[in-house]
N, C-alpha and C positions, 0 to 999 in steps of 0.2 A: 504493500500500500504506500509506502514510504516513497518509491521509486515514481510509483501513477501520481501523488501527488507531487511532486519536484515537477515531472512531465506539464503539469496544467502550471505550474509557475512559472516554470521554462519556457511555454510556447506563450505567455500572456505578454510575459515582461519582452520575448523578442519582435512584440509588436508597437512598444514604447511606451505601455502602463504606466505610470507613475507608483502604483503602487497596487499588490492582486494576493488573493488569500484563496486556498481551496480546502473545503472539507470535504470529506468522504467519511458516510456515516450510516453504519451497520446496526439496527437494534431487530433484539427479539422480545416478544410479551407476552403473557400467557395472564389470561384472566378468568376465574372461575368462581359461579354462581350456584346458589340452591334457593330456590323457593319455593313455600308453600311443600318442602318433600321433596324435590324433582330440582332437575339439573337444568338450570334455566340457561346457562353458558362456558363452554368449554373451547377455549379458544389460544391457540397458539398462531402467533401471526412472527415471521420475517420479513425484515425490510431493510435495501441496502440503496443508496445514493452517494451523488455528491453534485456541491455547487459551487463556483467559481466566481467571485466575487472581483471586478476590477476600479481600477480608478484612471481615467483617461478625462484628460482635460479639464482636470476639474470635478468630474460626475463620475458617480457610482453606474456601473453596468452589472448585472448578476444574470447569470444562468444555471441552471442544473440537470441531471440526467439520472436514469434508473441504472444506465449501461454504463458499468464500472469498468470500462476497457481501451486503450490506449487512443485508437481512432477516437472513439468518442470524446473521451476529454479533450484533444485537439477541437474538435468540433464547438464543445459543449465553452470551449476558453475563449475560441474566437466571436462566438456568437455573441459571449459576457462583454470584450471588447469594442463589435459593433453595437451594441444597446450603449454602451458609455458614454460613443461618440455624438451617436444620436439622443442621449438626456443635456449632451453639453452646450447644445445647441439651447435647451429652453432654462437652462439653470440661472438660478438668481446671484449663488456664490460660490465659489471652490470649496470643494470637502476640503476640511482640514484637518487631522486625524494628529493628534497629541501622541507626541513620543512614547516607546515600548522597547527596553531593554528585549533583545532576541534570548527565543526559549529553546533547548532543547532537554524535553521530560519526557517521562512515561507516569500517568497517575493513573490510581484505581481506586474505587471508593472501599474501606477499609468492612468488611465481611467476616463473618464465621462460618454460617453456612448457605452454600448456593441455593438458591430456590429450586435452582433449574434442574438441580438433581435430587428434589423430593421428590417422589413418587405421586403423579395426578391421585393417584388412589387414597394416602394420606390428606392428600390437602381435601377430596370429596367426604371421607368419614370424619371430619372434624364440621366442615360445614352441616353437614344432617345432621349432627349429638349438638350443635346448636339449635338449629330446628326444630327438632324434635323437643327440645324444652323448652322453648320460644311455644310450641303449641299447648304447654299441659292446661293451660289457662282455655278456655274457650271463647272468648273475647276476643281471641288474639285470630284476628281473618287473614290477615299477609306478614310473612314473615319470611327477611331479604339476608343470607348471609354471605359473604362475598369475600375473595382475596383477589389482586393483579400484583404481579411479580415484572419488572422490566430489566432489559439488560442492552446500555446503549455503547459504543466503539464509537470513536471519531479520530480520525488523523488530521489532522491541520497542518497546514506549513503555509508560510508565507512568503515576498519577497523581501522580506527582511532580514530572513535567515531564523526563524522559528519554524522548530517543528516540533509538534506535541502529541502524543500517544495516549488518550487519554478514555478512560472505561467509568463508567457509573452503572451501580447496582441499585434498585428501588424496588421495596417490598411496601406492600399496604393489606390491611384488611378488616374488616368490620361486619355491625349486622346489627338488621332493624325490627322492631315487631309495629305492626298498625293494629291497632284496637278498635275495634266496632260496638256498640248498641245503640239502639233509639234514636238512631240519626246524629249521633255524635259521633268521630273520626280521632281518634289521636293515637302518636305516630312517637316513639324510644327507641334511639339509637345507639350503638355504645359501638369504640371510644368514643368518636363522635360522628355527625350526622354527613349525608353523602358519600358513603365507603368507606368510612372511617378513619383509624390512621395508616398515614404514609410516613415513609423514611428512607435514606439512602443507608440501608444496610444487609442485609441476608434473611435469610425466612425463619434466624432466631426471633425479629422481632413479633411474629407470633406466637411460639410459646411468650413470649415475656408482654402482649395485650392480657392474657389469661380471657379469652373470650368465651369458653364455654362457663369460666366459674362464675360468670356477668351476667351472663343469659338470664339465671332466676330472678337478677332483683329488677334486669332489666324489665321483663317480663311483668311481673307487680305494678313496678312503676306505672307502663303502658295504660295495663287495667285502672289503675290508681284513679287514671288521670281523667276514664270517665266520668267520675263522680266529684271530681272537684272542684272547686271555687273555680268564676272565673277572675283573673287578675285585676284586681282594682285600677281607676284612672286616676292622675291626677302625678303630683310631683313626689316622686321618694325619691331617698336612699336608694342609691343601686349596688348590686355585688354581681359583678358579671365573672361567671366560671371560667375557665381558661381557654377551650377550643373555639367559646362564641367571642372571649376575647381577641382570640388571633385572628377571625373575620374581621374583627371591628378595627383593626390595625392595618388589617388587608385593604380594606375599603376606603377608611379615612385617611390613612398615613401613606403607606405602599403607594396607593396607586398616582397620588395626588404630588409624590414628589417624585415622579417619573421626568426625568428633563422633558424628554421629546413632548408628554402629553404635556408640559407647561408652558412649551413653545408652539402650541397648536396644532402639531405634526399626528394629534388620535381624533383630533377636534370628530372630524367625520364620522368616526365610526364609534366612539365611547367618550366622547367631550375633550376635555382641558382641564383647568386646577385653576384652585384659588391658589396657591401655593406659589402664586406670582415673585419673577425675580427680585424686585425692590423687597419683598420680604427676607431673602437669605439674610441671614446674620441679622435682622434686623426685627424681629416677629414673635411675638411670646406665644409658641402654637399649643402650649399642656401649662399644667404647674409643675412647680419647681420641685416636684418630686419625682417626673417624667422623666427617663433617659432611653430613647430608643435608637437603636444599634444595626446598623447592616453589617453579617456578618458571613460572606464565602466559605470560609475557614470552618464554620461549626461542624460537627460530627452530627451524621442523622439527615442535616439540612437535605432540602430538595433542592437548592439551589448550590450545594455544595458540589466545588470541583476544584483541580487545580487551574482550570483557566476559564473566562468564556471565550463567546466566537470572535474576538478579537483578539484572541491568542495574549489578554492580561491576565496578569497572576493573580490569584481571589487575594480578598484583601478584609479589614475589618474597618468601620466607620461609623460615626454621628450622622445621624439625621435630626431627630433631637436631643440636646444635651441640656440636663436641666430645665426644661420648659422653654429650651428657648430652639426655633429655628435654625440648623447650622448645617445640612449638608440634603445634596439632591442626590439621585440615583442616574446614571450620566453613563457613556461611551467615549471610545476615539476620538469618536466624530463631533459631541458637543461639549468635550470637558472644556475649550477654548470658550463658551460661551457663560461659564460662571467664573473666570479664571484660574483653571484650575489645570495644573504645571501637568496631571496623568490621570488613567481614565481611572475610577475605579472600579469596574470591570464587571458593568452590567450590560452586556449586549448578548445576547443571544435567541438561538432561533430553535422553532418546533422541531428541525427537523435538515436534513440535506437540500429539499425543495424551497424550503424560505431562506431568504435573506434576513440574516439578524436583525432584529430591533432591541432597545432598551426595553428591560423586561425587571418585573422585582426581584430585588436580591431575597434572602431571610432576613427578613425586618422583625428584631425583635425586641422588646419593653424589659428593661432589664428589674429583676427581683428587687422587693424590700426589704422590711425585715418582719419580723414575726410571726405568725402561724394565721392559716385561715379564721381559727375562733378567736384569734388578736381581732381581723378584721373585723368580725359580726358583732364582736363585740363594742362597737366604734358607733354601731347604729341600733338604733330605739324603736325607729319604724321605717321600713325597708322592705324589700322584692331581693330574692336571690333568683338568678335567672340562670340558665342551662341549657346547653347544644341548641345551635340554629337551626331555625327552622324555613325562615326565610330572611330575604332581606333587598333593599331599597336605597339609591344612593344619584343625586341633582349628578348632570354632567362638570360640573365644578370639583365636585367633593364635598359640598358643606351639607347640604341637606338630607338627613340621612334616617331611615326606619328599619329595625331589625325585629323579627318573630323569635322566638326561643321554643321548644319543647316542649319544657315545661319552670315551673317557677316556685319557692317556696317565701309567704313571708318572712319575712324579720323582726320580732318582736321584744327588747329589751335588750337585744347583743346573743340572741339566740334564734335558730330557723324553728319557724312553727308549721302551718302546715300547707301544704300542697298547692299550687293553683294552675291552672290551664289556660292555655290562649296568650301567655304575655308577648308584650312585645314592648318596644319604650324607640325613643325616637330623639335628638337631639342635631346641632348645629356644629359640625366638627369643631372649629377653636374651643367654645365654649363648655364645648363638650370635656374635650380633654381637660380643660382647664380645670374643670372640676373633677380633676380627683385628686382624692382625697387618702389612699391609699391602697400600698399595693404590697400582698403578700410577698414572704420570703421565697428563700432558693429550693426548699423543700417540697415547694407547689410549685417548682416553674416546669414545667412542658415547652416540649419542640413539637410544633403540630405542621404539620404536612398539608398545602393544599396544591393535588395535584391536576386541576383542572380550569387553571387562568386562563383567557380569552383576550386577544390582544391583536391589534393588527389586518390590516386589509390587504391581500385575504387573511382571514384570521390565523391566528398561531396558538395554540394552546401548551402551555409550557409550567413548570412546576418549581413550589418555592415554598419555604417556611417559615410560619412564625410564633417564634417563643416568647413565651408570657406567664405569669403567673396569676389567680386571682385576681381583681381589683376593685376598689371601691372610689361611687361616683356619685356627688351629693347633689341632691334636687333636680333627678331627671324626670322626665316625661314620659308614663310607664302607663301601659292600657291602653293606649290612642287608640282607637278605630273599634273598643266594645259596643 
């Protein structure tokens, strides 16, 4: 592969490039389902490409191909070349692409055990001994239990003299039960909600979710939830649990200090950001107990690797630091536009057929201190709220509405009991601003979302973000009973 990629850099640069990158990128996945009893998806899919990315006159040209073969990447290089020629014609400014020490590595995301060599048969009797207790309740009408396993290769080389060998493993899995009677619908998932958890590690991280020993109370819960309260309206105290917290990070932070979306370049298809440049360094976006972190480097992350597709080394960084505004999420190509000397090293793409965009790194809210019952105990009258269930977000980033699962009061610095339907709703600054506190390192989680939507055509790419508990004073909790 080494040799086929030099080939596409070779025949780019002898056309007078300025500057040309090729991936070539090999994944397999294998995804397996049970519902209801029955094997609802068994699927193993392979997929190999690559894309050639150049820079001629100023503009980007990018092509790609399924045919991994030396004609072709000639083909697939020159083609990348004429699109260049012809975007440089309507371009408004020369790409400029921020210096990058040349890499030669090999990385692999760090594993105990292959997924790829459990036996389908093991992974399908662990799914049904969930199931099968998922059902002992009768209530319980649909019940989802699920794992996907991926395994991606990429060779990069560029004309800079980087060449990178680089391998990501990602395991996920989870399971939901839906509850029925009397025209009432509710819906318990564990870890959490939409496939549950993801991570870039081996198919230990299953034994260590413990998903069938969850199943019972998950199960209860479900039931619980027909019969309880619905969530009160009006302003509390909030405690938002950790998986619905790393949404709420996803939605309001992540996406919103994306450069490109801040520079108009998503406007069409997912908005822009309030998160406007005159605010860097200049913007009080949480309180000053707030420190959130982009960090490549973490173990687990889904965005964890030793490089993206710009062939930069993962790195770690502020976004907010102490409540205050201090760092965007940027590429080669726009670190010049916050001034900033290198990229930190968020570009990447779904796939060998796209062309990289800025994408989120693992955006994560760094711990406090004390225990969850520290928190509860902080609030008198309060909502504790639990795995999303849905959610709602202005093309700006500020206006924003989340559902949860499910929710228990807060009464005296203690949870009391049950309620259904919550959801609460708030103004991103405002929002963050108020909190008020945030549990220690003993509740923090790396949660995995592996189904980000990005990009025209779209790109779906994966990232994570770790959080611990947190508490949120005087939000807007019940809207839309």
């Amino acid at each position: 592969m080494k040799t086929l990629a030099q080939n596409a850099i070779d025949r780019a640069t002898r056309s007078g490039v300025s500057y040309a990158d090729v991936r070539i990128v090999e994944t397999v996945r294998e995804d397996v389902m049970v519902r209801n009893g029955q094997v609802a998806a068994m699927d193993l899919t392979e997929d190999i490409g690559f894309g050639v990315r150049v820079i001629v006159d100023g503009a980007w040209g990018f092509a790609s191909s399924a045919r991994v073969e030396p004609d072709e990447i000639d083909r697939v290089a020159d083609l990348a070349v004429r699109i260049a020629r012809a975007s440089a014609s309507l371009k408004k400014n020369d790409v400029q692409l921020a210096p990058e020490p040349a890499h030669q590595d090999v990385w692999v995301t760090p594993y105990i055990i292959n997924p790829f060599t459990v036996p389908i048969s093991e992974k399908l009797a662990l799914l049904k001994e969930i199931d099968t207790e998922l059902h002992k309740a009768p209530e319980i009408a649909v019940s989802e239990a699920s794992m996907s396993f991926k395994k991606k290769r990429q060779w990069m080389a560029t004309s800079e003299g980087s060449f990178v060998d680089q391998t990501t493993i990602r395991s996920g899995g989870g399971f939901s039960a839906t509850a029925v009677k009397d025209g009432d619908v509710q819906v318990r998932s564990f870890p959490s909600s939409f496939g549950g958890q993801y991570m870039n590690c081996g198919y230990e991280l299953i034994s260590a979710l413990k998903l069938f020993e969850n199943a019972p109370r998950i199960r209860e819960e479900a039931v619980a939830l027909l019969s309880a309260d619905v969530c009160p309206s009006g302003k509390k105290d909030l405690v938002l649990e950790s998986s619905q917290l790393a949404l709420q990070i996803h939605e309001s932070v992540a996406h919103p200090t994306e450069l490109d979306r801040v520079l108009g370049m998503e406007a069409n298809f997912a908005g822009t950001s309030f998160a406007t440049l005159e605010k860097l360094n200049n913007f009080q976006y949480a309180s000053p107990i707030v420190n959130l972190v982009c960090d490549n480097t973490i173990p687990g992350g889904l965005a964890t690797n030793g490089y993206d597709d710009d062939c930069v080394r993962s790195q770690r960084w502020h976004i907010v630091r102490e409540g205050q505004f201090v760092g965007y999420q940027h590429n080669r190509e726009l670190a010049h536009v916050v001034g900033a000397q290198r990229s930190v090293g968020s570009n990447r793409a779904s796939g060998w057929s796209h062309i990289p965009i800025v994408r989120n790194s693992n955006l994560c809210l760094m711990p406090g201190e004390g225990s969850f019952d520290d928190l509860l105990a902080a609030v008198d009258d309060g909502i504790y709220m639990s795995t999303n269930r849905s959610w709602s977000i202005d093309q700006k980033r500020l206006n924003f509405q989340f559902g949860c699962e499910t929710a228990w009061e807060i009464k005296g610095g203690k949870l009391g009991k049950m309620l259904k339907n919550p959801n609460y709703q708030g103004i991103t600054p405002d929002f963050w601003k108020s909190c008020d506190g945030i549990a220690g390192s003993d509740h923090w989680v790396l949660w995995g979302l592996p189904n980000c939507g990005k990009g025209q055509p779209m790109q779906t790419v994966e990232m994570s973000h770790g959080c611990s508990p947190a508490l949120f004073r005087k939000v807007n909790v019940g809207v839309g009973n």
